[in-house]
Backbone as CSV, one residue per row, in Angstrom:
resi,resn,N_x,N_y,N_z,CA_x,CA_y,CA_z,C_x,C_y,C_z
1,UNK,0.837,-1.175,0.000,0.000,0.000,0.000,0.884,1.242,0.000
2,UNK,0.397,2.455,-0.500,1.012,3.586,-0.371,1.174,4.055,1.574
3,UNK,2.332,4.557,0.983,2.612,5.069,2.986,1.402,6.201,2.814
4,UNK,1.707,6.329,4.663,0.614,7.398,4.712,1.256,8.329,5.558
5,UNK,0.567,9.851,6.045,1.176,10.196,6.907,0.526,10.178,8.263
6,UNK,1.256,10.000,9.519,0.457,9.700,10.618,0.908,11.125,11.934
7,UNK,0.665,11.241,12.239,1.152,12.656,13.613,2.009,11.404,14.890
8,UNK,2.821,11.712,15.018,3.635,11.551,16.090,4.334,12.413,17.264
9,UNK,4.628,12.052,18.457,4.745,13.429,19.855,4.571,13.211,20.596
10,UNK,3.400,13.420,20.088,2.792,13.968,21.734,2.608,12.800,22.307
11,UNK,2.516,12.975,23.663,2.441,14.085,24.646,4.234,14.742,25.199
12,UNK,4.908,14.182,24.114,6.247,14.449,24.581,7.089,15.512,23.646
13,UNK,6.318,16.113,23.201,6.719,17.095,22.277,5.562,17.648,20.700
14,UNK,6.029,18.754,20.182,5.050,19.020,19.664,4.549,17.596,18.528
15,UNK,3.396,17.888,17.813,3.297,16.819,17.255,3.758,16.909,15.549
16,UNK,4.482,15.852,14.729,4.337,16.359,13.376,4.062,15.097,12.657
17,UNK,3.937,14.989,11.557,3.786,13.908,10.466,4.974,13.293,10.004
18,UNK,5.332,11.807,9.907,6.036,10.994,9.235,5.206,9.990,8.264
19,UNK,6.026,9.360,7.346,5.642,8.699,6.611,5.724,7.036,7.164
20,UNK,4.398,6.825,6.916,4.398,5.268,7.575,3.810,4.422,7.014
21,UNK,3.750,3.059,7.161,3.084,1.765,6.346,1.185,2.336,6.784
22,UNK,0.576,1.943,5.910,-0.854,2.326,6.072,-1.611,1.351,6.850
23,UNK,-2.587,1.877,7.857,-2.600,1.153,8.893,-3.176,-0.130,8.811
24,UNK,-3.850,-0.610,7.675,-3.903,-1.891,7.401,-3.128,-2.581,7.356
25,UNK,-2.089,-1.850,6.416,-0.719,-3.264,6.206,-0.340,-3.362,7.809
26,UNK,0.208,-2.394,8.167,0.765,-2.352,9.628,-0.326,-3.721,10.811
27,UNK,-1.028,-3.947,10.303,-1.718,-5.036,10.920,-1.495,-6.385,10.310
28,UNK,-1.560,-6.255,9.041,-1.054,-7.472,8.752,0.441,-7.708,8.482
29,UNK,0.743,-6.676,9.231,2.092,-6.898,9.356,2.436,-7.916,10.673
30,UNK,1.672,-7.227,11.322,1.419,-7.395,13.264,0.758,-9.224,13.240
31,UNK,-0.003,-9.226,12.610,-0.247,-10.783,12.295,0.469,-11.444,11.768
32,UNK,1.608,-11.353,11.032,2.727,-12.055,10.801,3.595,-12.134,11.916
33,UNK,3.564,-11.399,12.729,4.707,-11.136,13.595,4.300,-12.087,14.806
34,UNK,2.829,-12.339,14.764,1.900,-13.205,15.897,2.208,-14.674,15.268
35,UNK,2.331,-14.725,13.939,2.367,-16.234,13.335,4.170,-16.399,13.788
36,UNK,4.840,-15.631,13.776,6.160,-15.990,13.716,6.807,-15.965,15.104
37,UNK,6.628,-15.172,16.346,6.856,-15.518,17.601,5.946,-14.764,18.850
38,UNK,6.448,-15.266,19.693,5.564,-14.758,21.063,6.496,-13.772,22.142
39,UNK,6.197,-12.451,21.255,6.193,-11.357,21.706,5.114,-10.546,22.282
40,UNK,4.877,-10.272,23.645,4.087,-9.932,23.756,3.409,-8.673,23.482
41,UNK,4.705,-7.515,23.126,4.493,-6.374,22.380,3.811,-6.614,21.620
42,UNK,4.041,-7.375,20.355,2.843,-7.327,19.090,2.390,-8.010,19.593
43,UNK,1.631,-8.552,20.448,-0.069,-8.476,20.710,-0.625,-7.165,21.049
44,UNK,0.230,-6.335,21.793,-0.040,-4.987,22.458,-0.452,-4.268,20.684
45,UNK,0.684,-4.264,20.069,0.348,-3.363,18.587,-0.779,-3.926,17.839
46,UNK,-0.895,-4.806,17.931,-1.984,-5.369,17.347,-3.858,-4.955,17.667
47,UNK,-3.438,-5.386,18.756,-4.234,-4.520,19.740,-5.055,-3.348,19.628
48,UNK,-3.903,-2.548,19.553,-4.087,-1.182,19.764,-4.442,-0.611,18.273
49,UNK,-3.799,-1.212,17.265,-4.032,-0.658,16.191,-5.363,-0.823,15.969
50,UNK,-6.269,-2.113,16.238,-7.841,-2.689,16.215,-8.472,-1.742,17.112
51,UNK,-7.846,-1.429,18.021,-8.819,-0.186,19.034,-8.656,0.983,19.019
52,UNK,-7.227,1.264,18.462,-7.021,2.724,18.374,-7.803,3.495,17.032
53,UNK,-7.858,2.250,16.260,-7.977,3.417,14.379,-9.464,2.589,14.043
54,UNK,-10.111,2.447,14.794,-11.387,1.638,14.456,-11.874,2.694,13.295
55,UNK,-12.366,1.768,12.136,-12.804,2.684,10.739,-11.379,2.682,9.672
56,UNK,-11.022,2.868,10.192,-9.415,2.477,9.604,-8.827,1.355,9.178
57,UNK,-9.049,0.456,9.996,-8.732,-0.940,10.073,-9.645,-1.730,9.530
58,UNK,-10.242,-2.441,8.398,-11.295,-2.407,7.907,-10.643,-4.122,7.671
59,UNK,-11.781,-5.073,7.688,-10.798,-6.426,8.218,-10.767,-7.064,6.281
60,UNK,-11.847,-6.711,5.280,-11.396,-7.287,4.160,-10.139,-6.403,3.622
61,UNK,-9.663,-5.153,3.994,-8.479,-4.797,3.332,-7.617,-5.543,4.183
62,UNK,-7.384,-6.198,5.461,-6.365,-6.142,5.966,-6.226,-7.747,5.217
63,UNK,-7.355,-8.577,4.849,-7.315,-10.134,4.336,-6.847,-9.995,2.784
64,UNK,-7.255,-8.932,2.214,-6.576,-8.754,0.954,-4.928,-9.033,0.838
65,UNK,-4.141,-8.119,2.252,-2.926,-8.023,1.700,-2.229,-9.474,2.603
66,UNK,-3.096,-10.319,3.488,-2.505,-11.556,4.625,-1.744,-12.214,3.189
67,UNK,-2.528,-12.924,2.202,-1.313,-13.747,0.976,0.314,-13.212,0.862
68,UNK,-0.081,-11.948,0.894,1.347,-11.154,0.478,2.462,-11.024,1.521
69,UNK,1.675,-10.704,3.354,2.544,-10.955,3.533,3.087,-12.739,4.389
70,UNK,2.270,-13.252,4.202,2.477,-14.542,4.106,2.974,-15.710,3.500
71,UNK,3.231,-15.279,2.593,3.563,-15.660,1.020,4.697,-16.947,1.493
72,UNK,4.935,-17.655,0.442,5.769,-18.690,0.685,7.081,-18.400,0.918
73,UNK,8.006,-18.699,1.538,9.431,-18.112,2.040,9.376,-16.909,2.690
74,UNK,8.513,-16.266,3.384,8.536,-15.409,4.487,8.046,-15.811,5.867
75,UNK,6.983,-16.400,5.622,6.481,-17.244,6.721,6.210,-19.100,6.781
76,UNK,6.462,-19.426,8.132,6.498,-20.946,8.034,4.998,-21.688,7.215
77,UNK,5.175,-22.134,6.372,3.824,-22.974,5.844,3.284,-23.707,7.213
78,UNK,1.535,-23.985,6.763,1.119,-24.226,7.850,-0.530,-23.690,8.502
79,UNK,-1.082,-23.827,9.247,-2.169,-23.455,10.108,-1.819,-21.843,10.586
80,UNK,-1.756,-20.865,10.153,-1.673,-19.580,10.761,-2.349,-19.161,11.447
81,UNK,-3.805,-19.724,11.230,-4.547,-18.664,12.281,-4.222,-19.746,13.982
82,UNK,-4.743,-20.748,13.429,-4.023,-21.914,14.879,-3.048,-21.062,15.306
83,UNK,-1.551,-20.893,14.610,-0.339,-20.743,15.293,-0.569,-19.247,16.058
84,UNK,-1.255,-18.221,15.430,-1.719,-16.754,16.109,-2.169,-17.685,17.398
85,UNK,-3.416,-17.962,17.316,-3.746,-18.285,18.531,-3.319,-19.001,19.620
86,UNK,-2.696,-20.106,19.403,-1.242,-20.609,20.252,-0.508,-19.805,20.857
87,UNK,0.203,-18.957,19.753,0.856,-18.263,20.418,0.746,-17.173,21.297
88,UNK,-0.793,-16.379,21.124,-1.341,-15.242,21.739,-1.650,-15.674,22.945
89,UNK,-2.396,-16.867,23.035,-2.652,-17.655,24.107,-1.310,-18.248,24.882
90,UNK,0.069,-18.479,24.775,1.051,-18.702,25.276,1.456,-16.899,25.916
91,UNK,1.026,-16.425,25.211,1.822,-14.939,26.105,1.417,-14.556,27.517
92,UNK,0.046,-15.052,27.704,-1.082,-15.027,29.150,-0.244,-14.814,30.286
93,UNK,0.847,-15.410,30.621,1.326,-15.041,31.796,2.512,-13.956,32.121
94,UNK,3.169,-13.833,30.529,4.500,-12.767,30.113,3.843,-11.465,29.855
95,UNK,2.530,-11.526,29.398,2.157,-9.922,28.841,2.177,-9.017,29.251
96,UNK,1.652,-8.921,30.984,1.655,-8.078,31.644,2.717,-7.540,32.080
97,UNK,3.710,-8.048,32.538,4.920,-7.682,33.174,5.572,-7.139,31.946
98,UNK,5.673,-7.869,30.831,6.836,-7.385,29.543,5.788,-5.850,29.178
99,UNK,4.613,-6.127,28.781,4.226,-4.291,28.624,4.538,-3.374,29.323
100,UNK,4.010,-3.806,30.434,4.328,-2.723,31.831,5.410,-1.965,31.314
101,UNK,6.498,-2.510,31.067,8.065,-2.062,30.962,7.945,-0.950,30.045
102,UNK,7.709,-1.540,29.033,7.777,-0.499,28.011,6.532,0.472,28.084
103,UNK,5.509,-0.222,28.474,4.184,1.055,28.251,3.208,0.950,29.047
104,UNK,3.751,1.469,30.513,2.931,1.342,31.616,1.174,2.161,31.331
105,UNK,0.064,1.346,32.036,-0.819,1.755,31.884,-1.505,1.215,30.314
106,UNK,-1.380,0.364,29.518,-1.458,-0.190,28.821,-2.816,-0.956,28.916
107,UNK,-3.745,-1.514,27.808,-4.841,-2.368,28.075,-4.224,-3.651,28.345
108,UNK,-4.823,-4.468,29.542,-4.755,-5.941,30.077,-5.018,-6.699,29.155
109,UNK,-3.897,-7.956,29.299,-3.749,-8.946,28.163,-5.444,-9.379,27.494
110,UNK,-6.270,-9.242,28.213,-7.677,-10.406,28.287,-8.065,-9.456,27.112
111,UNK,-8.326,-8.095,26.995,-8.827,-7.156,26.213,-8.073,-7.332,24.823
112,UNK,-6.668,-6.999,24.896,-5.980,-7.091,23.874,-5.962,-8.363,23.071
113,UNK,-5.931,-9.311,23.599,-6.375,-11.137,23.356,-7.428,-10.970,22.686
114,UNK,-8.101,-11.027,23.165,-9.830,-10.861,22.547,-10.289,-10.485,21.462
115,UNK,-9.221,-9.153,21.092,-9.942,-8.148,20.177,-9.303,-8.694,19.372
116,UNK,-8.354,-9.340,19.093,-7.303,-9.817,17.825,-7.880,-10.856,17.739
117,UNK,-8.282,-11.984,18.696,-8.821,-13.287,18.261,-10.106,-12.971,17.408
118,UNK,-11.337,-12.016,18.176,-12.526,-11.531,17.425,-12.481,-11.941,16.019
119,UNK,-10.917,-10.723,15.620,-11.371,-10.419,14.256,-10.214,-11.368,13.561
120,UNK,-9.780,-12.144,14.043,-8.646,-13.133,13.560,-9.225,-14.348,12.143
121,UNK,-10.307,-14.456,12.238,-10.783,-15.275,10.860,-11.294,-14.349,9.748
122,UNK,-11.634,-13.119,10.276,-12.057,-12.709,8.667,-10.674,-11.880,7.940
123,UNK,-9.229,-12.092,8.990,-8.203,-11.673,8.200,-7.777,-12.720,7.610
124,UNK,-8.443,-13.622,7.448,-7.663,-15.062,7.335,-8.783,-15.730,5.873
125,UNK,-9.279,-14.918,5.051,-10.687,-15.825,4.328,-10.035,-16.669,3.484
């Protein structure tokens, strides 16, 4: 997809625009990153991108581009949406403590879990 521009800053300075992946791909980016290990950050981005840009995130664009970035020799062949969920479900006891660190005050694993599993089959048609 074409980049887009997004505002970045605040609250730690004024805010301005960079150029960034468009927030669809950036999700199915984040779902590759769920098929490939158990980080509990990208569940957090994942997350957040589904709750933060609601209208934005629109789940047949984000299933349009899953082939591409899934594609053969980038990711392990296989059950993907299974392995998301395995693995999202393996983070349950690391999530909290590993967010905290980086981004105290953060939504609780159960919320962030949820909202990615929700919409986890219609990125997957």
């Amino acid at each position: 997809m074409e980049p887009t521009l997004l505002p970045i800053g605040l609250p730690f300075f004024d805010a301005f625009e960079v150029p960034t992946m468009a927030p669809p791909e950036m999700m199915a980016e984040e779902l590759r990153t769920l098929a490939q290990r158990r980080r509990p950050t990208d569940l957090l981005d994942a997350g957040m991108l589904l709750s933060g840009l609601a209208g934005v995130i629109e789940d047949p664009v984000v299933a349009g581009l899953v082939p591409y970035k899934f594609a053969s020799g980038l990711v392990r062949p296989g059950d993907h949406v299974q392995r998301i969920r395995t693995n999202i479900k393996a983070m349950a006891n690391t999530y909290e403590a590993v967010v905290e660190t980086v981004s105290p005050g953060t939504p609780p694993y159960e919320e962030m879990a949820s909202l990615v599993l929700r919409h986890l089959p219609s990125f997957f048609q």
